[in-house]
Structure formats: structure tokens, C-alpha cells
N, CA and C of each residue as an Amber inpcrd file, in Angstrom:
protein
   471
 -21.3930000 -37.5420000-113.7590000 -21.1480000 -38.2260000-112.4900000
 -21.1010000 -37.2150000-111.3610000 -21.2660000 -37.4540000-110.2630000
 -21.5500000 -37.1050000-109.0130000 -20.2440000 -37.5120000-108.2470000
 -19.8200000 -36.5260000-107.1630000 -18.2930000 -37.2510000-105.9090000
 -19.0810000 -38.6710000-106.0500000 -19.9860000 -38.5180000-105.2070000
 -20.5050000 -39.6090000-104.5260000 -20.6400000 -41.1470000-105.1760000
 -19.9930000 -41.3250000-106.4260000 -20.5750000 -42.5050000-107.4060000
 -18.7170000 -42.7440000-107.5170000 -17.9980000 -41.7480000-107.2280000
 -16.6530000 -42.3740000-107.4370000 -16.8600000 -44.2940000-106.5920000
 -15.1190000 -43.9470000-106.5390000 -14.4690000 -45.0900000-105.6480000
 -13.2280000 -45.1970000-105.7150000 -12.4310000 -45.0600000-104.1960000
 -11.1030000 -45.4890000-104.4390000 -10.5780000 -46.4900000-103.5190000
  -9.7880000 -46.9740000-103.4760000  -9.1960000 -48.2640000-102.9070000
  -8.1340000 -47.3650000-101.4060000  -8.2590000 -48.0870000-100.5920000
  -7.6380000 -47.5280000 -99.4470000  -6.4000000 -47.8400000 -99.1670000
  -5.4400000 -47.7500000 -98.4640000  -3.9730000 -48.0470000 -97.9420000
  -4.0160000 -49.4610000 -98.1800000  -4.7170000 -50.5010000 -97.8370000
  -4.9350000 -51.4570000 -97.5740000  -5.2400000 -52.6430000 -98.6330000
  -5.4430000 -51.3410000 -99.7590000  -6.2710000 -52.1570000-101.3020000
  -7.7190000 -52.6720000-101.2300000  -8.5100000 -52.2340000 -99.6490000
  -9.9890000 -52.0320000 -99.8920000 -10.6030000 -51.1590000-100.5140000
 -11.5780000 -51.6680000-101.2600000 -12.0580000 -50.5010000-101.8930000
 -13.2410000 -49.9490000-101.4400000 -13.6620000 -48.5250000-101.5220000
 -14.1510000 -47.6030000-100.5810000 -14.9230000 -46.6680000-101.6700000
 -16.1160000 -46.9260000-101.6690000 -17.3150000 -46.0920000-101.9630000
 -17.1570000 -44.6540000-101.4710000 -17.0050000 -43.5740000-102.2460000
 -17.3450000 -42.2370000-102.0470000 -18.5060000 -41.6490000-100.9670000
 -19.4620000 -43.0380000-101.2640000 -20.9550000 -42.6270000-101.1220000
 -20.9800000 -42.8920000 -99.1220000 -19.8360000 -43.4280000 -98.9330000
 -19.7840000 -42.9300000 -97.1880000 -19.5490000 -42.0420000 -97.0110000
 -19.3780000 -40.9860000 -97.3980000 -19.1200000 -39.5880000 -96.8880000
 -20.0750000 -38.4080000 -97.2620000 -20.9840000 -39.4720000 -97.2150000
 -22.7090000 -38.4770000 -98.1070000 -22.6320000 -37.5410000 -97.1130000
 -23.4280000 -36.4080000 -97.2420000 -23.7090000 -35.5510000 -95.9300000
 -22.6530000 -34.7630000 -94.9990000 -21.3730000 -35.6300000 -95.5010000
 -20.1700000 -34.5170000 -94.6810000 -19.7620000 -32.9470000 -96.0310000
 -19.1040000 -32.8350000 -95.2010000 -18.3740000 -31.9590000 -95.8820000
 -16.4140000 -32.4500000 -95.9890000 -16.1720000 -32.3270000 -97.4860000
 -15.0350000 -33.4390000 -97.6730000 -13.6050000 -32.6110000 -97.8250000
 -12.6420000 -32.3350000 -97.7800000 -11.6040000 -31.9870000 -98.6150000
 -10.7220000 -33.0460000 -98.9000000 -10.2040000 -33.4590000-100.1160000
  -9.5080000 -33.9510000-100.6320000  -8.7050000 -33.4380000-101.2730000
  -7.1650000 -34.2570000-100.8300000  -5.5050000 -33.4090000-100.6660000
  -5.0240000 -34.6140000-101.5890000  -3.9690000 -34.6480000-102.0690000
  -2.9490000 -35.4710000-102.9430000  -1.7350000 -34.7650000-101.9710000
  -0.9610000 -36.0310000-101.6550000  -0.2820000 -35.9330000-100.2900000
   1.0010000 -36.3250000-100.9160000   2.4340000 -36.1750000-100.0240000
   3.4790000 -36.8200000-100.2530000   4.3090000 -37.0640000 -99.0460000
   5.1140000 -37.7780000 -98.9460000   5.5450000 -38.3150000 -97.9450000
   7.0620000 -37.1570000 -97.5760000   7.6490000 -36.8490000 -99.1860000
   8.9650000 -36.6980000 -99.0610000   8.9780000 -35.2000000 -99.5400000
   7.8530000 -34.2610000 -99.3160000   7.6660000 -33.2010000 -99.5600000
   8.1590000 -31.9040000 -98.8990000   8.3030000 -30.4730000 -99.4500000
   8.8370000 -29.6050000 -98.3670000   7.3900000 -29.5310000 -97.6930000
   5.9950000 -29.6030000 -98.3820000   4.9920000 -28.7410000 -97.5900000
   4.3130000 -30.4350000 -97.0000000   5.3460000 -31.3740000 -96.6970000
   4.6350000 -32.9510000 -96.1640000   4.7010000 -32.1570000 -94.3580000
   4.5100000 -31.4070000 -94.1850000   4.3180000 -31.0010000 -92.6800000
   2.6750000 -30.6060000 -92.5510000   2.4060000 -30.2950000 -93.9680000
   1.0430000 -30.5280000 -93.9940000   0.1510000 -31.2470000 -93.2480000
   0.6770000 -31.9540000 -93.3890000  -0.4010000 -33.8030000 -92.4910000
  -0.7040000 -33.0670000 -91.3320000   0.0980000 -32.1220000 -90.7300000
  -0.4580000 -32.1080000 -89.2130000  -0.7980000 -30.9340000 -89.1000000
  -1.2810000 -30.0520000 -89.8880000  -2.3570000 -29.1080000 -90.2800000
  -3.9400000 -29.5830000 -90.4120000  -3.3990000 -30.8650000 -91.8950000
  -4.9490000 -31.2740000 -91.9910000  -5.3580000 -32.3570000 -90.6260000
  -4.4790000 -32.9200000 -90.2130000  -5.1950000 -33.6830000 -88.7360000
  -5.3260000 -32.6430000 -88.1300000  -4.8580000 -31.5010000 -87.5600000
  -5.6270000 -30.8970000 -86.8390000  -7.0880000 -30.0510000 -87.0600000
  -7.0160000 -29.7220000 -88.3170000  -8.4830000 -29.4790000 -89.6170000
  -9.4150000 -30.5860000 -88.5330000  -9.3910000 -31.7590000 -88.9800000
  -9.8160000 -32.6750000 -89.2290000 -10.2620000 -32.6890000 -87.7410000
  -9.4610000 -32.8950000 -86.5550000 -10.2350000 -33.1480000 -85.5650000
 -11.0370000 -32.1280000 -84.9000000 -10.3360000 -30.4990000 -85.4790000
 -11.3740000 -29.8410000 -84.9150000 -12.8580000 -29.9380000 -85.4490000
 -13.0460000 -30.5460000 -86.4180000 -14.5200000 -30.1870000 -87.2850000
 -15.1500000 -32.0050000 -87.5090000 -14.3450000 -32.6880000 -87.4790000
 -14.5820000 -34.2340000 -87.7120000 -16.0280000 -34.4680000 -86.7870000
 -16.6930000 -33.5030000 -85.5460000 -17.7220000 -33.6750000 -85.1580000
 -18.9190000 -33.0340000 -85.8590000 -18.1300000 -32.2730000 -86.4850000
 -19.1820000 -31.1350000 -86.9360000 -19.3140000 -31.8060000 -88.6340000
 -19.1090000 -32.7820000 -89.2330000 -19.0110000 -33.4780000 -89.9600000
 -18.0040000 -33.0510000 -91.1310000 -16.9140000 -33.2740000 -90.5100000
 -15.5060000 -32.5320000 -92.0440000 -14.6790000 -34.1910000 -92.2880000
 -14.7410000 -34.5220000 -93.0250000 -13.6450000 -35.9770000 -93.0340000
 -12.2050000 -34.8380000 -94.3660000 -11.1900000 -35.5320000 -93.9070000
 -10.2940000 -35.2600000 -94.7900000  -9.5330000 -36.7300000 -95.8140000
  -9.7220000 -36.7000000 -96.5820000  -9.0970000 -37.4240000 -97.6590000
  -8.0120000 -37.4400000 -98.2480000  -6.9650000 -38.0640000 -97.9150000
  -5.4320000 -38.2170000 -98.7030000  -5.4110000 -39.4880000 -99.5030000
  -4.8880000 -38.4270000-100.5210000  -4.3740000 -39.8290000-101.4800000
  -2.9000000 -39.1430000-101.8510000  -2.0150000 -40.1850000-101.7170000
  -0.5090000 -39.9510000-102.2010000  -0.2890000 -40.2060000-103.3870000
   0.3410000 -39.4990000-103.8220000   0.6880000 -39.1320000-105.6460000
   2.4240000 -39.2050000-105.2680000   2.8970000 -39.9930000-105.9820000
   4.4150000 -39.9890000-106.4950000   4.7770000 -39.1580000-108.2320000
   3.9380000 -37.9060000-108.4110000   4.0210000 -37.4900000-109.2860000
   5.0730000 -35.9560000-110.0070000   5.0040000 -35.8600000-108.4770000
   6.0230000 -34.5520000-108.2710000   7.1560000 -34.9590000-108.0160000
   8.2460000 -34.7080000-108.5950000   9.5360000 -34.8710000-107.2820000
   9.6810000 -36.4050000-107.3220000   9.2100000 -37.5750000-107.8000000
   9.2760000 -38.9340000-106.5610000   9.1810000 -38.8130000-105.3420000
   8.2820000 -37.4490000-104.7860000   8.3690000 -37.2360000-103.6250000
   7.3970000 -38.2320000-102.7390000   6.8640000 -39.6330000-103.1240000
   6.1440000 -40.4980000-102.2640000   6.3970000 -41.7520000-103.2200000
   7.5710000 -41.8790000-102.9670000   8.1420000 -43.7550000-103.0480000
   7.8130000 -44.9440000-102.6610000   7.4440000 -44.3960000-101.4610000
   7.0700000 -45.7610000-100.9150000   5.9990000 -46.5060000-100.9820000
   5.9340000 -48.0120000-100.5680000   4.6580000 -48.8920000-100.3780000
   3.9460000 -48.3290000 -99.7440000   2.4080000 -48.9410000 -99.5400000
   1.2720000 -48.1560000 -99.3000000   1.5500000 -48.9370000 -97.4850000
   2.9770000 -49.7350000 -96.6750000   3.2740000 -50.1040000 -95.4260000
   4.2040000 -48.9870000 -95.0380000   4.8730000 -48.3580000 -96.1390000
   5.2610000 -47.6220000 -95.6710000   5.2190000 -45.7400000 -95.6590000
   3.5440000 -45.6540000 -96.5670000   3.0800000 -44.7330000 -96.4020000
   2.0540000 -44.9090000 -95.0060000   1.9950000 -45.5560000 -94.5850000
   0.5320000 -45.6110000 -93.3460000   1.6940000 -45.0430000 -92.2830000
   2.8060000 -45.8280000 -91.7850000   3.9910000 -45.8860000 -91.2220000
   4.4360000 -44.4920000 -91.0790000   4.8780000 -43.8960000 -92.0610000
   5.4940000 -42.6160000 -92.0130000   4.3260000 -41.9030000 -91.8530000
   2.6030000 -41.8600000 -91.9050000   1.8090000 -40.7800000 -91.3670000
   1.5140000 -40.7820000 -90.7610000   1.0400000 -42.4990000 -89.5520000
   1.3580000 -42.5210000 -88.1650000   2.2640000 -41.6680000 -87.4360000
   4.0450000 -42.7800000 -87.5490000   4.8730000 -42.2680000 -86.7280000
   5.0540000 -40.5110000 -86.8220000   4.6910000 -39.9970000 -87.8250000
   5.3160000 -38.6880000 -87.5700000   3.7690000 -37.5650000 -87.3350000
   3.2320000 -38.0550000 -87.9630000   1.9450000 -37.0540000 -88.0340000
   0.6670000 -37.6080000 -87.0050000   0.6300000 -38.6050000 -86.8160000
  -0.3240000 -39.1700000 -85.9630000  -1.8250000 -39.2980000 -87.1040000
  -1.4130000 -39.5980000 -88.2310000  -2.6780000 -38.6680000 -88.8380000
  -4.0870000 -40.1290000 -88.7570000  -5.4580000 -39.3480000 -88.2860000
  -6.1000000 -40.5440000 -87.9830000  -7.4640000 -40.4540000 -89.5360000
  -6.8920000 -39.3280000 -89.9780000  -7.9190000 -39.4530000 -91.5180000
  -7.8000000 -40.2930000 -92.5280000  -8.6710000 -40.6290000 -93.3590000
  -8.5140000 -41.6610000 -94.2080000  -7.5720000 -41.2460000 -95.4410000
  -6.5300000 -42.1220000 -95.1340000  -5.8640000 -42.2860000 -96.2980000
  -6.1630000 -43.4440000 -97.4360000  -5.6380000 -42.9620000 -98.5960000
  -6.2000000 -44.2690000 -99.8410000  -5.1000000 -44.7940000-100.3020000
  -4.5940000 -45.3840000-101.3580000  -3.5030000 -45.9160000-102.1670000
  -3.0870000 -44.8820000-102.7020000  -1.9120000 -44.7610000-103.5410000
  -1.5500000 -43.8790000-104.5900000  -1.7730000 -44.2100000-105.5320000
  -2.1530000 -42.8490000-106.1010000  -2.3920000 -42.9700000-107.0860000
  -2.0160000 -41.8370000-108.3560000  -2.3670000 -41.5630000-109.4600000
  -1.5250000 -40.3230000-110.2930000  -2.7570000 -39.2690000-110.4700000
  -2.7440000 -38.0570000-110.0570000  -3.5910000 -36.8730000-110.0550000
  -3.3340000 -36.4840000-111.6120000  -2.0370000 -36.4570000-112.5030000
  -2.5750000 -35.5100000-113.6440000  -2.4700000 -36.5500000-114.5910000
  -2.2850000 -36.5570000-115.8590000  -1.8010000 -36.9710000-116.9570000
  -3.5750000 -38.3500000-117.5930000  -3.2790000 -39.3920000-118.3790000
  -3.9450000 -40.1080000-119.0950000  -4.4960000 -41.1510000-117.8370000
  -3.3900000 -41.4870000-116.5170000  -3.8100000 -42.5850000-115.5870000
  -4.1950000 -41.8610000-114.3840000  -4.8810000 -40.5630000-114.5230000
  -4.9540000 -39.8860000-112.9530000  -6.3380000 -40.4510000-112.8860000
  -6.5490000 -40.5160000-111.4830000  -7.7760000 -41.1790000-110.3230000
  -8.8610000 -40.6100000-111.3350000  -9.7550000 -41.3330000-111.4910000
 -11.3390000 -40.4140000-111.9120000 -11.4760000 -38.9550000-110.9000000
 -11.8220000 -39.8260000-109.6500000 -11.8200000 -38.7730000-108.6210000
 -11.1000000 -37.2540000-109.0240000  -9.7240000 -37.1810000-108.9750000
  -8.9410000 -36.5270000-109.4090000  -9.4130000 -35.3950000-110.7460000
  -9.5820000 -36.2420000-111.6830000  -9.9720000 -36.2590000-113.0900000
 -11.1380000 -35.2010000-113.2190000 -12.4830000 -35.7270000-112.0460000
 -13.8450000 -34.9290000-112.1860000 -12.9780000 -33.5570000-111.2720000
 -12.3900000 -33.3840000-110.1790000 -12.1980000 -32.5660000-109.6130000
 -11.9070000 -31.5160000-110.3480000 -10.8650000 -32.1720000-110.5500000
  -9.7140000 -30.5230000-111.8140000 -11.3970000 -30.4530000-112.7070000
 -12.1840000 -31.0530000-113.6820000 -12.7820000 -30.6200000-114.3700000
 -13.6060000 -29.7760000-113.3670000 -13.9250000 -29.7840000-112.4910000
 -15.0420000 -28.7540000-111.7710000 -14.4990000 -27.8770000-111.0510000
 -13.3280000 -27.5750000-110.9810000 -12.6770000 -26.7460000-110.2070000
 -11.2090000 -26.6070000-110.5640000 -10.7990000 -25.9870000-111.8700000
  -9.9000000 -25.6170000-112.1140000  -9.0030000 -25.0180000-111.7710000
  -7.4000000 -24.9940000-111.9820000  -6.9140000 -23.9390000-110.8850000
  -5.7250000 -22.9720000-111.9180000  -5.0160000 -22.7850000-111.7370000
  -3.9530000 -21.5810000-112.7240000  -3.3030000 -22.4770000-113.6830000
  -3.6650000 -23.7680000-113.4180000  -2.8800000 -24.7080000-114.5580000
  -4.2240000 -25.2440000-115.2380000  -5.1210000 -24.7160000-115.4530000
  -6.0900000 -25.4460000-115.7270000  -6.4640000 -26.8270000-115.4230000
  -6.4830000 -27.6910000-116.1850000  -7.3800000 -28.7710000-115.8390000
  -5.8690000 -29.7890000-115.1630000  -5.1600000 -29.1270000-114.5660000
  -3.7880000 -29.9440000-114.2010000  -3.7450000 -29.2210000-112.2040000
  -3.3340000 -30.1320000-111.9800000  -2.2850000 -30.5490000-110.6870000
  -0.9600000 -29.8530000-110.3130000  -1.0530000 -28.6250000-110.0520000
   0.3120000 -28.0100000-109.9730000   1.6630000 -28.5110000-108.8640000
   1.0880000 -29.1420000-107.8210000   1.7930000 -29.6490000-106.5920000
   1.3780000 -30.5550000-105.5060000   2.0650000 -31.2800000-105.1120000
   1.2670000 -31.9590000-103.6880000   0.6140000 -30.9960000-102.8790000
  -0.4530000 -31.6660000-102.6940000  -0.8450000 -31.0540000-101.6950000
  -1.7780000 -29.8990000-101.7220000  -2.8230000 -30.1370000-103.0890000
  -3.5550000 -29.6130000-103.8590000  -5.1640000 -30.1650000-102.9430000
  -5.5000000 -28.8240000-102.7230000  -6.9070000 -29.3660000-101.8400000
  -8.1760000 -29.1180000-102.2090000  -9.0230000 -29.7530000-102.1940000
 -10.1250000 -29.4690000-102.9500000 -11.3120000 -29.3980000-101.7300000
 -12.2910000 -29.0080000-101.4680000 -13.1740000 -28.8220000-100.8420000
 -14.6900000 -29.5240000-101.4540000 -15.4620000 -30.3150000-101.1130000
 -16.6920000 -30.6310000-101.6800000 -17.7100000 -30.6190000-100.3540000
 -18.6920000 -29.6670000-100.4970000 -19.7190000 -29.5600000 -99.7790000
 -20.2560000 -30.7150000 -99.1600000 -21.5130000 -30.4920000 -98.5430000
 -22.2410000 -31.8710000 -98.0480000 -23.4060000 -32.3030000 -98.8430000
 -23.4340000 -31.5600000-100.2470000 -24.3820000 -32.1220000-101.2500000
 -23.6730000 -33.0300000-101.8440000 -22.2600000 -32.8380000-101.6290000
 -21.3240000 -33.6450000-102.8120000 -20.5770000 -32.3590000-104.0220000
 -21.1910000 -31.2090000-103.7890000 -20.4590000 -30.1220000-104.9040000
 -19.5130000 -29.6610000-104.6570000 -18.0460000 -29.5640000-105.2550000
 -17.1520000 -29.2780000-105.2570000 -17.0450000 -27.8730000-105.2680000
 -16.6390000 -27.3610000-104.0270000 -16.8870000 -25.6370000-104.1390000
 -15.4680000 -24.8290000-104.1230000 -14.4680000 -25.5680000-103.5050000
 -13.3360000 -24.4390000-103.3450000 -12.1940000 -25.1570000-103.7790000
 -11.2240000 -24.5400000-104.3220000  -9.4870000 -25.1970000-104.5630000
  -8.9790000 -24.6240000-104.1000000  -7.8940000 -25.1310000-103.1220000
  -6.8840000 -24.4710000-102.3960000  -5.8210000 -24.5980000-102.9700000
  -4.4590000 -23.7800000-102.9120000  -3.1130000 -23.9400000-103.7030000
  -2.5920000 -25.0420000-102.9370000  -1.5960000 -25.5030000-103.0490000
  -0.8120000 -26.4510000-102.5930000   0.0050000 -25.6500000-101.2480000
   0.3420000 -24.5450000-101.2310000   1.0250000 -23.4040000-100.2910000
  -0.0840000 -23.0270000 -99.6610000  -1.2520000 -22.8720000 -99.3350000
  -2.4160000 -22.5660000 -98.3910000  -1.8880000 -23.9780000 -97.0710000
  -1.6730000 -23.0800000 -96.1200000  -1.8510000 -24.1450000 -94.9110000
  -3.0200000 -24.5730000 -94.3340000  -3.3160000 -25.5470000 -93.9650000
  -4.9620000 -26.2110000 -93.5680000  -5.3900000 -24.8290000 -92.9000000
  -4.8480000 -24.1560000 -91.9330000  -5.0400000 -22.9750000 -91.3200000
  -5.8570000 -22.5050000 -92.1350000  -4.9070000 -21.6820000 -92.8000000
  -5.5200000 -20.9060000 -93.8940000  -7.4940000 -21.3100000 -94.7100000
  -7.3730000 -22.6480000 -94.2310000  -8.9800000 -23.0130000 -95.0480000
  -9.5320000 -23.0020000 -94.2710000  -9.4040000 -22.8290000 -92.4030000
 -10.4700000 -22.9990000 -91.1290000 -11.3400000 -21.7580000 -91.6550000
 -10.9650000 -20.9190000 -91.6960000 -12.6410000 -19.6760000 -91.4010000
 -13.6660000 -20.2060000 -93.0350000 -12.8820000 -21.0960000 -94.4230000
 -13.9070000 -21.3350000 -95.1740000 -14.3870000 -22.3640000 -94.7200000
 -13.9570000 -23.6380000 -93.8050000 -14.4330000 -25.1000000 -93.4830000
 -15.6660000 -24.0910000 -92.5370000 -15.4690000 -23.5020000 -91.8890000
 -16.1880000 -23.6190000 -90.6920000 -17.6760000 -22.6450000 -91.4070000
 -17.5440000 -21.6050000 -92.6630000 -18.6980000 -21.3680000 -92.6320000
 -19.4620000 -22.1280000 -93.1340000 -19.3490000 -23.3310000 -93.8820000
 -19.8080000 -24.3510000 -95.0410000 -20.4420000 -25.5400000 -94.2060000
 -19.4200000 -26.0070000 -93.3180000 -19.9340000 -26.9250000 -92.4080000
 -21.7440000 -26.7820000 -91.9000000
């Protein structure tokens, strides 16, 4: 399988073809609401709007897998990344990044881009990078601030 053949369901419980984001360049984060590094969000919105012309979309999906650090309904995950983060990137449902029920999405990632836990999820907030062919090229730690990934977004773009 290919990114592009996934699918995940959005905040909303629409479900959302991979295959719109052909041609960008993607990172996809596993997010939390109740996190120390949930200040994140307004790293990757700012990621996001500097390059969102230059074709970068950012992808959150919330994982309640760490910590219970993202409890809430998918009214009151939109809610808390509005009011505090303003964040205008697409967020999806939650869902579980490691174990037997993690996202496909998730699932192909760790297999193509392993990280010090191998084929596992060490923390929220685990970022993955996929080109604009759809190839998954970089993993970021969960402690890398969006900062930290501008000089790789921007040569790839």
C-alpha cells in the first residue's frame, strides 16, 4: 500500500481519503490535548501556515494512548484546539497509534520509518514527514519542536 490509498475519518466522523493530499508534502503528528509538549499545536500551526502555500498540510490525529493524555470527545477536542491554539489544520478522530487497534495509517508509518522503539510510538507527538510522491522520508522525536523541522520542510517542499 501507498499513504495515498489510506483513509481516516475526521473530527466530525467524515471520512477522508488520503488521496487529497496527493502532491503536497504531509507531516503527520499523533496529538494530545492534556500533554506537557500539547503546546505543540502552535508550532505546527505556525509550520503549517508558513508553507501551507508552498504546499505543506499538517495532519493530527489524537491518541489517548499515553498518559490518558486526550480524554475527550472529538467536541471537545476541536474546542480545546480552536480556543487555545487557533489550529486551522486538519484534524481527524482518535485514534490508537501502537498496539493490535492502531490506525493502518499509523501502522504503514512505523513500518517505513522506524524510530528507537522500533516499530512502536514512543510519545505524543510523534511526527512523520511524507514527501509529495507520498514517501515517507523523515521521523521526528516527539521533543523536536515544529521549529526544529522548518530548514527539513522547506528543502523538500
Amino acid at each position: 500500500m501507498e499513504f495515498y490509498e489510506f483513509e481516516a475519518e475526521r473530527l466530525d466522523g467524515t471520512p477522508e481519503s488520503m488521496e487529497k493530499y496527493k502532491g503536497k508534502t504531509i507531516v503527520v503528528v499523533n496529538t494530545a490535548s492534556k500533554c506537557g509538549l500539547t503546546p505543540q499545536y502552535k508550532g505546527l500551526e505556525a509550520l503549517y501556515e508558513k508553507y501551507k502555500d508552498q504546499g505543506l498540510v499538517v495532519l493530527g490525529f489524537p491518541c489517548n494512548q499515553f498518559g490518558n493524555q486526550e480524554p475527550g470527545s472529538a467536541d471537545d477536542i476541536e474546542e480545546f484546539c480552536q480556543t487555545n491554539y487557533g489550529v486551522s489544520f486538519p484534524i481527524f478522530a482518535k485514534i490508537d497509534v501502537n498496539g493490535s487497534d492502531a490506525h493502518p495509517i499509523f501502522k504503514y508509518l512505523k513500518s517505513e520509518l522506524s524510530g528507537l522503539l522500533g516499530g512502536k510510538i514512543k510519545w505524543n507527538f510523534t511526527k512523520f514527514v511524507i514527501d509529495k510522491t507520498g514517501k515517507p522520508v523523515k521521523r521526528f522525536a516527539p521533543t523536536t519542536e515544529p521549529s526544529g523541522m522548518d530548514s527539513y520542510i522547506e528543502r523538500i517542499l
